[in-house]
Structure formats: C-alpha cells, structure tokens
PLY file of the C-alpha trace (Angstrom):
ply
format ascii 1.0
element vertex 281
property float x
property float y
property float z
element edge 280
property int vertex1
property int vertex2
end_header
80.65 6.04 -51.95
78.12 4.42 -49.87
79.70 4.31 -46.55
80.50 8.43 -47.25
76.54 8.51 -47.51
76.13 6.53 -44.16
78.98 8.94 -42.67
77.91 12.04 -43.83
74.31 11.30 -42.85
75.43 10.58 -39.21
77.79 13.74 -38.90
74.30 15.92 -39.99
72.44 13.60 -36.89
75.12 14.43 -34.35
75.77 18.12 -35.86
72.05 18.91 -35.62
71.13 17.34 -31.81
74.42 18.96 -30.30
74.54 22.32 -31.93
70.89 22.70 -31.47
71.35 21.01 -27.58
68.24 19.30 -28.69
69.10 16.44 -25.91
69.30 18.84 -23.25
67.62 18.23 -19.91
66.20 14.81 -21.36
66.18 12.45 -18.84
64.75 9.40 -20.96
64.16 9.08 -24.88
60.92 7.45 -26.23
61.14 6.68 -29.97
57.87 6.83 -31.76
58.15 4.55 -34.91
55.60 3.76 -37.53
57.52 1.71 -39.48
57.93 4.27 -42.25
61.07 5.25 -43.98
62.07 8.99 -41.86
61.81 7.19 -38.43
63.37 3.43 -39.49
66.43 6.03 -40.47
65.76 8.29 -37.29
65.79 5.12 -35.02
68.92 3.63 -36.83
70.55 7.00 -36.14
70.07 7.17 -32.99
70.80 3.79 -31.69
74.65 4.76 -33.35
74.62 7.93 -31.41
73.52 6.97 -28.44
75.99 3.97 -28.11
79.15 6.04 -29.53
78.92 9.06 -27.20
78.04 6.19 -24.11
74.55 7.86 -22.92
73.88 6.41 -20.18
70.29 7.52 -20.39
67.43 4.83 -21.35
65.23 4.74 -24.45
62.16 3.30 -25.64
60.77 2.47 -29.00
57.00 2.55 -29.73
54.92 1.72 -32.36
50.79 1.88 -32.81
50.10 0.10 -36.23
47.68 2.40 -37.58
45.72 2.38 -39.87
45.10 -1.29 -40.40
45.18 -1.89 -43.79
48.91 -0.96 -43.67
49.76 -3.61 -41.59
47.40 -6.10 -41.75
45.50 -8.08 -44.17
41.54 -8.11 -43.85
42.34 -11.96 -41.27
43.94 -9.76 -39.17
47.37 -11.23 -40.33
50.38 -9.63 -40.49
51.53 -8.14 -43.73
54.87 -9.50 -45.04
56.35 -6.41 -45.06
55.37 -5.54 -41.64
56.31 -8.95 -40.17
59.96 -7.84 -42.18
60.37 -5.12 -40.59
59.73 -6.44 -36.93
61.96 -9.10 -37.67
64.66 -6.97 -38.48
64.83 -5.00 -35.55
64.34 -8.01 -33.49
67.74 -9.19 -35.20
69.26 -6.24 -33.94
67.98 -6.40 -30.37
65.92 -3.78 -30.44
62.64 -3.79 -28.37
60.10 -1.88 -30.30
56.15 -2.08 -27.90
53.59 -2.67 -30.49
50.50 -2.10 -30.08
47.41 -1.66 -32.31
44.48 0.43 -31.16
41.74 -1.23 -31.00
39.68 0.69 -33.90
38.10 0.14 -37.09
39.86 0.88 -40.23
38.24 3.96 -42.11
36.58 3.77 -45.33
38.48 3.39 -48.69
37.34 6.91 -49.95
37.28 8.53 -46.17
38.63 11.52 -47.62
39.03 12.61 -43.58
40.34 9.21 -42.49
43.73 11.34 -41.03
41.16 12.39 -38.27
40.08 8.62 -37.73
43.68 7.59 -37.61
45.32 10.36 -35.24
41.66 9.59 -32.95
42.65 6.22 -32.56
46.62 6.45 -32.25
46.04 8.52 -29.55
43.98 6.01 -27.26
47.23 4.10 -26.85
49.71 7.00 -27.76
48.41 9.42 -24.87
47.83 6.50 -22.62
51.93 5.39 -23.04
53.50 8.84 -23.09
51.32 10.21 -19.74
53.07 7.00 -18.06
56.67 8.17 -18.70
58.48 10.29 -16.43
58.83 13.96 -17.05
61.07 15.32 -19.78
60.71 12.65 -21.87
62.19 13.34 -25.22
59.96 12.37 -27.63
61.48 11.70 -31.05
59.55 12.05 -34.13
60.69 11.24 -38.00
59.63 14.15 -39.61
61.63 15.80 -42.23
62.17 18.65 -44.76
59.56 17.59 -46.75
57.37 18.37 -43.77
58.85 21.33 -43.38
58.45 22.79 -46.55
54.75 20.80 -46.88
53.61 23.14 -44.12
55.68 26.19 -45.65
53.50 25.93 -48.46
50.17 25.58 -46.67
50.78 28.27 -44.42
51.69 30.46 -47.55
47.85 29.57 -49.18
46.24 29.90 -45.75
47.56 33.59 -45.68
47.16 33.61 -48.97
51.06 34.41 -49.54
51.76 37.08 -46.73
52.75 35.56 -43.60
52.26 38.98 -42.22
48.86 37.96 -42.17
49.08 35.33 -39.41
47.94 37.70 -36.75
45.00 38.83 -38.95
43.38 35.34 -39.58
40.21 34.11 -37.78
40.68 32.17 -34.68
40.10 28.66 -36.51
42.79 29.45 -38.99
45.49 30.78 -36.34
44.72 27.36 -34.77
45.96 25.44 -38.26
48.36 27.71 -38.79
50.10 26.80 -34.83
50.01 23.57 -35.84
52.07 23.96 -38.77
54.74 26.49 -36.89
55.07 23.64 -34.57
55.10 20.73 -36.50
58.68 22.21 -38.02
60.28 22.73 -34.20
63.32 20.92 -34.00
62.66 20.83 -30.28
59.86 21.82 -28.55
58.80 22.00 -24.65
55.19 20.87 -24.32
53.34 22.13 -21.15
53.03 18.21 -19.79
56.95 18.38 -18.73
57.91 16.50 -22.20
59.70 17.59 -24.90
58.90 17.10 -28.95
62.49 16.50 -30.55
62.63 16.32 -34.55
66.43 15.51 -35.58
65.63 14.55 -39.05
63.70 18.07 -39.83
66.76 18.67 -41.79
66.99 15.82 -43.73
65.46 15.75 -47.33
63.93 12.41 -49.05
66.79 11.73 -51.47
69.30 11.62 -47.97
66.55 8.98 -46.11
65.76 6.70 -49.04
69.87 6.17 -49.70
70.93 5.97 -46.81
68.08 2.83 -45.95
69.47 1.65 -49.18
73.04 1.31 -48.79
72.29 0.22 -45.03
69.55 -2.04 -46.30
67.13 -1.60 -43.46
63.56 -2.41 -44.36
60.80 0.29 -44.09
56.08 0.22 -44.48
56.06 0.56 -48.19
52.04 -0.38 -48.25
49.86 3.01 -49.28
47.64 4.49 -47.30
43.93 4.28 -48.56
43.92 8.18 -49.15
47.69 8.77 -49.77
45.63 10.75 -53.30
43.97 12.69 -50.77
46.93 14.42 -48.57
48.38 17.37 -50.17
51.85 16.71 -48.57
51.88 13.43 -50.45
51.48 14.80 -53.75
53.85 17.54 -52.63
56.11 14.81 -51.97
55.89 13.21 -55.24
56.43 16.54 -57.06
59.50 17.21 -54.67
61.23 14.22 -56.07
61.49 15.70 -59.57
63.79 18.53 -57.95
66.95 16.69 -56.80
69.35 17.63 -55.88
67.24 19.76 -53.24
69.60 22.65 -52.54
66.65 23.82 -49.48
67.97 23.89 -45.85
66.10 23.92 -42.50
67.91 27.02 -41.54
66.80 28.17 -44.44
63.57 27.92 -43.73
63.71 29.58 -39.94
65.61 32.39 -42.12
62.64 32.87 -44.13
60.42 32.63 -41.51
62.13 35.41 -39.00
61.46 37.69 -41.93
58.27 37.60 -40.49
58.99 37.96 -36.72
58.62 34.26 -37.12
60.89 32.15 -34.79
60.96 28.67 -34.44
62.93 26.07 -31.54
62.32 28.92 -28.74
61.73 26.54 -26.21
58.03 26.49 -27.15
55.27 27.20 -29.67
52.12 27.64 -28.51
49.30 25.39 -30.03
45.34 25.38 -29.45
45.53 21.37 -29.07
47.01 21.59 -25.54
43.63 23.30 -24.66
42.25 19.43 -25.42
45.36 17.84 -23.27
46.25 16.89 -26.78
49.95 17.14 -26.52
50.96 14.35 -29.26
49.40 15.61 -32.60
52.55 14.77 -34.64
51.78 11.16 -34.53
0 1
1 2
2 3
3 4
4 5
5 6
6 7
7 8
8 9
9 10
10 11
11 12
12 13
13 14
14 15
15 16
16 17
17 18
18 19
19 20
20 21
21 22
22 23
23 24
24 25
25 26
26 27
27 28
28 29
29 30
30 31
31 32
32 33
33 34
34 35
35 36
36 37
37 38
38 39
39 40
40 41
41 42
42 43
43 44
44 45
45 46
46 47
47 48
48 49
49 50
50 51
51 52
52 53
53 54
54 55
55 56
56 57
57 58
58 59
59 60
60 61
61 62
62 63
63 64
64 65
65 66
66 67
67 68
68 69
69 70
70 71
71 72
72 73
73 74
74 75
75 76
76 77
77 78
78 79
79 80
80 81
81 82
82 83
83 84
84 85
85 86
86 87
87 88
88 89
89 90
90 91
91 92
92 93
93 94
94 95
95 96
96 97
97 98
98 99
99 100
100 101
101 102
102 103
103 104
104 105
105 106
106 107
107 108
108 109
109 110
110 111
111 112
112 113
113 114
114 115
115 116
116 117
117 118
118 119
119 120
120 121
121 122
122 123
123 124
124 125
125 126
126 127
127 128
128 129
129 130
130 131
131 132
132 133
133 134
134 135
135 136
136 137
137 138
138 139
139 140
140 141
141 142
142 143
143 144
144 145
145 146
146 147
147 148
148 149
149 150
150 151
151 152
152 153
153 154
154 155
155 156
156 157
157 158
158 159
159 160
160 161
161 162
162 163
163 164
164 165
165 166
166 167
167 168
168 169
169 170
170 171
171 172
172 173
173 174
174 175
175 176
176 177
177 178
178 179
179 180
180 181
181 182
182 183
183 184
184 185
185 186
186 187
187 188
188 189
189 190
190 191
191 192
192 193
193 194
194 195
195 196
196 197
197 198
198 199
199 200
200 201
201 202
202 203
203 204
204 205
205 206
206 207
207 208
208 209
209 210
210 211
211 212
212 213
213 214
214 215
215 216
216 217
217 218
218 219
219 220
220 221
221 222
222 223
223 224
224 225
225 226
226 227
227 228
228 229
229 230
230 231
231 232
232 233
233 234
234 235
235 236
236 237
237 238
238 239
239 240
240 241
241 242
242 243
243 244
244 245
245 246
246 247
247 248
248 249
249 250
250 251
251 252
252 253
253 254
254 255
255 256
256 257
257 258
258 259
259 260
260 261
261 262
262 263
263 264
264 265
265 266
266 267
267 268
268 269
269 270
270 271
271 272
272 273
273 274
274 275
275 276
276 277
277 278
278 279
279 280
C-alpha cells in the first residue's frame, strides 16, 4: 500500500513533465524550496527523475527563509524544525543555498505582510535567478489547491462570468493575469527563463501521504496571518472533500470554455512591466 502511493505518485511526476514536454529546451534546473510540504515532495520527485532517466543536465536548490518567524526564533536561532529539515537533506547530499534576506519580520496582525514577504524574497530571489544562464527552468511547488484557490478568486473578481475578463478595469485584469499564470504548468518568461509547475496536478491528500510513507520532514510553523489568506482557509475547507475527484485538465477544460488557454508557451502578466519575473515565490 504505501510503496503503490510512492509509485503512483512518481508515474503522475514523470507522466505530467513528459507529456506536457515541460523539460523542453531547459538547459539547467533551479529548484526553489521553502521548506514547505508541495516543494519538499516536488524536490524529492525530482531528484528520482532526474537520476533514473540519467539527465545529464545540472540543478540547483534554493531556499530564502522568509518570513522569519517561520524559521527562526526571536535570538535569531534556528527553529528545530527548520534545523530538521536542513539536516535531512544534508543526509541525502543535497545542496540546498540558503539564504535569508536581510529584512524585518512584519507585524503579527500585518494583514498585508504577503507584500512584505514577496518584497523581501525578491532582494535575494531576483538577485540569484538574473545570475543563471538562460532557460533556466525554474521549478515551483504549487499545486491543485492553487489552482482551484485562484479558480475561485477569479470567479468573485468577475463576479462568476469569466466572460467578463476582458471587461474589467485595468487594475483588475492585472490580478486576474496573475492568477491565469500562477496555474501554467510551464511558462516562458520574457528574461529567457522558464516557470515549470509539475505538481499543479497534485492535490493535498497525494503530498501529505506520500511525505508520510517516505517520511521526509517539511515547515510545519504558521505563518503570522495564515487567518488572513483566503487560499488558506480554502485549503482547510478543501480537506473536508476527500477524495478530491478535481483534475488539472479539468480545470484548462473549464477554462477554454472561455477562450481561456493555459501552458501556451506564455501568459502575459503586468509584473514583467516591473522586471518582476518571479512573483510565484
């Protein structure tokens, strides 16, 4: 029973990067890992694939432990959990960069400390990625519950006609852009790299087994305003409707009811306008 989780969980990996050619072009894979459950899978994933089909190409892991409080203790010491999960990884040989941006923490009831924390991951984020050669792949854990997070916002932001999309004010087409491209399996950004999302098809149930059965440690310390973020609570509610019978293709389904279509090679976003190329972390 458990290795059949581990197995089918891989066969989804390998079925969703080769039929999608999500690796194509790539010509070096950088890792992003916040020590959270989706990428500690995603990472653990991909080190399998990438050793079974002998990929020659090289691949990075980095991590930018932010905010604070969810790694660190008010000393500036290492949380247990945290020093865990570094240790684990280090077991395994894998080099994982660390590094902390040098920012304070936002305030326990900073309702808006998202902004705070994406401000100061990209200092070191933008700064790493811009050093890299072109097409980079740049792997990100997001999953279904994203997907179907930003489903449901971009229903109550046209209030539930996507026809609406091209009918919305300017700042609203902007959010809604961001959404359409957060839920791109792969995605060609205009600085030569690519976004790749492997585990958009994945649902919670799938991540927190299979980091069960393989017992691989994952961040289990809460966010200060976790009761702020609506895909939290969406989350939360999500987890009272397993099994989850929704798909990713699904959701593209759904979406090219619309004229909407996703993974072609390229959404366009207003955060590029900025040189803001890495809002998904």
């Amino acid at each position: 029973m458990e290795k059949d989780i581990i197995e089918t969980s891989y066969k989804k990996f390998v079925e969703v990067v080769e039929q999608r050619d999500l690796f194509n072009e790539v010509s070096h894979f950088l890792i992003l890992f916040s020590c959270g459950k989706d990428c500690s899978m995603l990472l653990d994933l991909f080190i399998r694939y990438h050793k079974e089909k002998n990929i020659s190409l090289k691949y990075s892991v980095f991590a930018s432990p932010f905010p604070k409080h969810m790694y660190y203790d008010n000393q500036g010491n290492e949380l247990s959990n945290f020093a865990k999960i570094k240790e684990y990884w280090s077991s395994r040989n894998t080099i994982i960069d660390y590094v902390t941006p040098d920012f304070d923490d936002f305030e326990d009831n900073d309702r808006y400390g998202c902004k705070v924390c994406k401000k100061a991951r990209k200092t070191v984020l933008d700064q790493h990625i811009n050093n890299l050669e072109r097409k980079t792949g740049i792997l990100t854990g997001f999953t279904m519950y994203d997907s179907i997070a930003y489903i449901n916002m971009l229903l109550l932001t046209c209030n539930f006609d996507l026809a609406n999309i091209d009918k919305l004010p300017e700042n609203l087409k902007n959010s809604t852009t961001k959404m359409l491209h957060k839920m791109s399996l792969r995605e060609y950004l205009p600085n030569g790299r690519f976004f790749i999302r492997p585990m958009l098809p994945f649902n919670e149930q799938e991540v927190k087994e299979y980091l069960y059965v393989k017992k691989i440690p994952y961040l289990t310390t809460p966010c200060k305003i976790k009761k702020y973020k609506f895909k939290r609570i969406l989350s939360n509610a999500l987890d009272l409707f397993e099994p989850l019978h929704a798909t990713y293709s699904g959701i593209e389904q759904f979406l090219l009811k619309y004229n909407i279509q996703l993974n072609n090679n390229g959404l366009s976003f207003d955060d590029v306008k900025d040189d803001n190329y890495f809002i998904d972390c």
